[in-house]
Every structure is written in C-alpha cells, then in structure tokens.
C-alpha positions in Angstrom: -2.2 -5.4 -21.2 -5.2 -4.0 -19.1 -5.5 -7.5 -17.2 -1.6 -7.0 -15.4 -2.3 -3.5 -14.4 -5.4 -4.4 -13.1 -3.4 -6.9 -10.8 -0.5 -4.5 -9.6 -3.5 -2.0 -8.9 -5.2 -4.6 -7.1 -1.7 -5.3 -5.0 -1.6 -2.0 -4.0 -5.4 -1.3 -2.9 -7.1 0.0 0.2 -9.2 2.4 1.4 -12.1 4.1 3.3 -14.3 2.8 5.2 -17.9 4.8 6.1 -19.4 3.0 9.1 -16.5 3.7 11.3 -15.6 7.3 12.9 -13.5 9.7 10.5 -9.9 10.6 12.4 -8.5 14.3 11.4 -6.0 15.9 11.6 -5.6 18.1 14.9 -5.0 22.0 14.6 -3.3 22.2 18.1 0.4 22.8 18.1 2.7 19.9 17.3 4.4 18.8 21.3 8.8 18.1 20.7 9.8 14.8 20.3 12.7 12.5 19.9 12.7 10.0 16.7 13.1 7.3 18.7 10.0 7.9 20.6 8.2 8.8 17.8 9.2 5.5 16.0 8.6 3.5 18.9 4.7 4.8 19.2 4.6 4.0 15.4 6.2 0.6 15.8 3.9 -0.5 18.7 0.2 0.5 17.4 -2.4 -2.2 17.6 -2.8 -4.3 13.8 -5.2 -6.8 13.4 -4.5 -10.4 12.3 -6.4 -10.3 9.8 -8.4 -7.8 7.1 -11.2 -8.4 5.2 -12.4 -5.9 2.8 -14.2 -4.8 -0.5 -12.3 -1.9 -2.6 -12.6 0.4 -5.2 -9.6 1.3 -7.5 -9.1 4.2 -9.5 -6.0 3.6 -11.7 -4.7 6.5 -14.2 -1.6 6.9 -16.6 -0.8 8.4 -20.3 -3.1 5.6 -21.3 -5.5 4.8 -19.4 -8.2 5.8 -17.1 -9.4 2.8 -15.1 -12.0 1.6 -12.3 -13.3 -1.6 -10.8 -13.6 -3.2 -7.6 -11.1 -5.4 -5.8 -12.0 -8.1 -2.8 -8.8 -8.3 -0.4 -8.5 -10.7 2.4 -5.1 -10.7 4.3 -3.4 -12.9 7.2 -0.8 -10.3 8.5 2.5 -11.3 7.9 1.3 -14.5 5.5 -0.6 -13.7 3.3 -2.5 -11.4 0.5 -5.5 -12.4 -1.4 -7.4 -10.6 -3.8 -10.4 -11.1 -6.4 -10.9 -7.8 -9.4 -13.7 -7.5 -11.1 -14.9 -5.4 -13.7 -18.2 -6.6 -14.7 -16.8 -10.2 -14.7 -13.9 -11.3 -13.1 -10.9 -9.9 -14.1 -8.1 -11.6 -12.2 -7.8 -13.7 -8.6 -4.2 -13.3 -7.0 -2.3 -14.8 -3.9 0.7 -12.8 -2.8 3.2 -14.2 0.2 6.6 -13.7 1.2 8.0 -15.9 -1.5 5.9 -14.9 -4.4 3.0 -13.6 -6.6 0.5 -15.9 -8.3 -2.3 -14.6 -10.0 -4.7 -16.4 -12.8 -7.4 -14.5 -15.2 -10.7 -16.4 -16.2 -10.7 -13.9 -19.1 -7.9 -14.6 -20.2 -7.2 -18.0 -19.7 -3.9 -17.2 -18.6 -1.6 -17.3 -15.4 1.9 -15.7 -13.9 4.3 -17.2 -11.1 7.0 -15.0 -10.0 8.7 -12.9 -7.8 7.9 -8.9 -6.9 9.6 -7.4 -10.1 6.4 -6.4 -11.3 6.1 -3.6 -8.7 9.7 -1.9 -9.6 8.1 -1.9 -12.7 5.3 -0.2 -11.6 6.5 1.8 -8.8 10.2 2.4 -9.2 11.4 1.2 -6.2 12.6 -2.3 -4.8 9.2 -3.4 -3.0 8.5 -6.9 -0.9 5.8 -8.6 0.9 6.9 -6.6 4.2 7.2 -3.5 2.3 3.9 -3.9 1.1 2.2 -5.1 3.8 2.8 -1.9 5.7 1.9 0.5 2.8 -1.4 -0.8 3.0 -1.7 -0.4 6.8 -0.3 2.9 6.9 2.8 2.2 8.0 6.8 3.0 7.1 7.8 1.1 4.1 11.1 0.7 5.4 12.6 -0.5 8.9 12.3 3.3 10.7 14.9 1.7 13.7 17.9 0.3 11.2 19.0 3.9 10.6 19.4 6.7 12.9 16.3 9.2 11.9 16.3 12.9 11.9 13.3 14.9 12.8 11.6 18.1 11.9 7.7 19.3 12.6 6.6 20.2 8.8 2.7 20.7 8.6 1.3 19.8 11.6 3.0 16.8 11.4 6.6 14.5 12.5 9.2 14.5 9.3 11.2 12.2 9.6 13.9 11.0 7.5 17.8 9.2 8.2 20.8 11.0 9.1 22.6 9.3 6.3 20.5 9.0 3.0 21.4 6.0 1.0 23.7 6.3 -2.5 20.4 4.6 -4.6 17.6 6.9 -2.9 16.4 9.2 -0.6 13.2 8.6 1.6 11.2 10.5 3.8 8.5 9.8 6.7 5.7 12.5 7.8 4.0 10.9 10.7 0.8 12.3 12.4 1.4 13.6 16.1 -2.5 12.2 16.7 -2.0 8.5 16.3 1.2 8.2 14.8 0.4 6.9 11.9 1.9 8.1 8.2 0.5 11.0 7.4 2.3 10.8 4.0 5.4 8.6 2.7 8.2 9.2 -0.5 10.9 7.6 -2.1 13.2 10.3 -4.5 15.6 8.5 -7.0 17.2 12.3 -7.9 19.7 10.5 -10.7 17.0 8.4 -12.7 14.2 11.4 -12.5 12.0 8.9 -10.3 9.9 9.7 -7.5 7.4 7.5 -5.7 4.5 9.6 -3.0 2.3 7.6 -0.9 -0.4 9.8 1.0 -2.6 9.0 3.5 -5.7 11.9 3.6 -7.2 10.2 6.5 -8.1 7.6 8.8 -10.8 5.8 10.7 -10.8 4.2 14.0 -12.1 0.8 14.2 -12.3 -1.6 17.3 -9.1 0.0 18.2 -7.1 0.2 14.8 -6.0 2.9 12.6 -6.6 2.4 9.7 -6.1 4.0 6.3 -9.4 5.7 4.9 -7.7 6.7 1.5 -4.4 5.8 0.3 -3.0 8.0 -2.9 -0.2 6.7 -4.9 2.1 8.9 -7.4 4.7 7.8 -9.5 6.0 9.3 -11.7 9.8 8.9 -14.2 10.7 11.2 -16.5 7.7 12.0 -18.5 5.6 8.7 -17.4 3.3 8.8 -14.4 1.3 6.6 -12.4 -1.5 7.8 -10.4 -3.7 5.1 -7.9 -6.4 6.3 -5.8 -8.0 3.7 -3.4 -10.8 3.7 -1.3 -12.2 1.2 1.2 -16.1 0.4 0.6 -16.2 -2.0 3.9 -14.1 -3.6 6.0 -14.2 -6.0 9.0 -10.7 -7.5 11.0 -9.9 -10.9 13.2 -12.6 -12.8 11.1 -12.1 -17.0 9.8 -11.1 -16.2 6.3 -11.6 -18.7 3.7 -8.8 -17.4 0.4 -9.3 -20.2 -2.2 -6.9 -20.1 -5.0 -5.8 -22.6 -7.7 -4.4 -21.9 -11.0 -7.2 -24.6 -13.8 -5.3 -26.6 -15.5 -5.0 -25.6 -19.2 -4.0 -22.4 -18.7 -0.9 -20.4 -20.7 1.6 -19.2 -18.3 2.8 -16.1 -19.0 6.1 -14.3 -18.5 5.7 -9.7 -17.3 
C-alpha cells in the first residue's frame, strides 16, 4: 500500500539545503592516514541536538514512481518525528529507540512495532542508532568495534574491516575534507542483495556537516529500490514541539 512506503521513505529522508555554503569535493592529492585517525576525526565532528527540517522525497521501484514532502524534527539520540504529505496528509510518525508508531488521517489506520519494516525495505538489519547516523552522514555501523583497513579510492578514505562478517560485507568511503561519508554499502553476496548510500554533497552550517543529498539503492535479485532526498530548509538547536497521538477509533494494522 502506497501509505507504508510513503512512511519508510519518510524514515529515511534528508537532504539539501540552499541558503547555506555548498562543500565539494577537493581535487588536491589525498595526504596518508591511519584508520584509527581517520575514524577518530569522523567520530568527533560537531552534531547538533537537534534538526528541524522540511524535505522532498523522490521514491522509485518496479511499481511506482513517487513524490511528496516530508516535515522531520529530530532530538539526537531520542527521537524522530515526521509529518508526509501529499496534497493532504498522508501519515505522521514517531520513531525512538524502542519502536516505530505511525498513524494515517487517510486512512484511518495505525502501526506499533519494532524496525522490521526497514529489512524489509532495505535488506539489512537497521536500528534507531543505525539510522540516526545515515541521515547525518555518518557510519551505519560502530567504525571502532572492528579493526578497519584502509585504501585512498577516488579522492577519497575506503575503509572497510580486516575481517568481514559471515552475513555481509560493508564498506566506508570517507571524504579527506571533513571526514564525512562520502558514500556507504552493505553487499549480502549469498542472497544477491546490496544496499548503497551516497552522499553527492554537503553544506556547512553554523559549524555542522551536513548531508545536502542523500541517494539510496537497493536492490535483490531483480527488485530495486531507489530513494532520492533533498533538504528544502533546515535549521538546528531550536525548542521543538513533535505532537503525536494515535485518535481513538482507529484500525491497527499489522506490515
């Protein structure tokens, strides 16, 4: 149903943003570095507590061909909030730690669950952590519980761990300008899955990186999944007021 993808879009989005100053990519030769340093610099860059910000969501599979707008505020580390519209509105959603809520005034419906949707969606195992950082730009997974080899590929840090798990493989390109991902993927070489997250650009805003475009692939076998999301404002460390309640009378459903 168009009214669940709309919401796992809507987890997903962020984007540019045109007020602030445009980062690129530097054409100067890439300097050596160890992983550790080069995860440390990532590890320590400056994130804001919180995000406010209006989107615009370009989803595409064998299906369908979809755009709307998505309103996202976020507490870092607590909380994700986010109102789609299309026209109307489409869905409001609360995502924490624990769980995912999300109701439709369309619909007159409502789900309560845990982050299975995403697999779904994605391929991959995904939490609120996990997600978090996607959005901002940074590693999906902990870059420091693995020892990390590195290569300079394209102007830019590969890294990737020594030891590959048995379920995936996983792979980092970090950007030797501010250290932020340049570019993310997940390879699943037994099921025929592959999950890309690119990141074309940045801006720099009150001293944050942050991700101007975001570009999501996934594809399985013959199925694909392709997300592009771009930021139409955004403004951080702002009171944010997230008001969500499920109305009473409405059918719970089960993804």
């Amino acid at each position: 149903m168009k009214l669940y993808r709309y919401l796992l879009v809507g987890l997903l989005a962020f984007g540019s943003c045109k007020s602030s100053r445009n980062v690129v990519k530097s054409t100067s030769e890439v300097a050596k570095m160890s992983s550790r340093k080069i995860i440390r610099k990532h590890n320590n860059l400056n994130f804001p507590k919180t995000v406010d910000a209006k989107l615009k969501v370009n989803y595409k599979d064998a299906n369908e061909n979809l755009g709307f707008s998505v309103k996202m505020k976020m507490i870092k580390d607590e909380v994700i909030w986010l109102k789609g519209t299309k026209l109307i509105t489409v869905f409001k959603a609360k995502i924490t730690p624990e769980k995912v809520s999300f109701y439709s005034p369309y619909k007159r419906n409502y789900f309560e669950g845990d982050f299975s949707m995403l697999k779904k969606l994605l391929g991959v195992d995904i939490n609120f952590t996990q997600l978090q950082n996607m959005l901002l730009g940074q590693a999906i997974y902990n870059l420091k519980k693995n020892k990390q080899e590195v290569e300079i590929i394209d102007q830019s840090y590969k890294l990737y761990p020594k030891n590959q798990t048995l379920l995936f493989d996983i792979f980092y390109h970090i950007s030797p300008k501010h250290f932020k991902l340049t570019k993310q993927y997940v390879l699943n070489p037994l099921k025929n899955q592959r999950l890309d997250v690119l990141y074309p650009n940045y801006i720099e805003k009150n001293n944050v990186f942050f991700p101007e475009k975001i570009q999501i692939r996934a594809t399985e076998k013959n199925k694909f999944t392709n997300i592009d999301l771009n930021l139409r404002s955004i403004e951080f460390n702002k009171n944010l007021e997230m008001p969500f309640k499920i109305p009473l009378g409405y059918k719970e459903i089960e993804l």
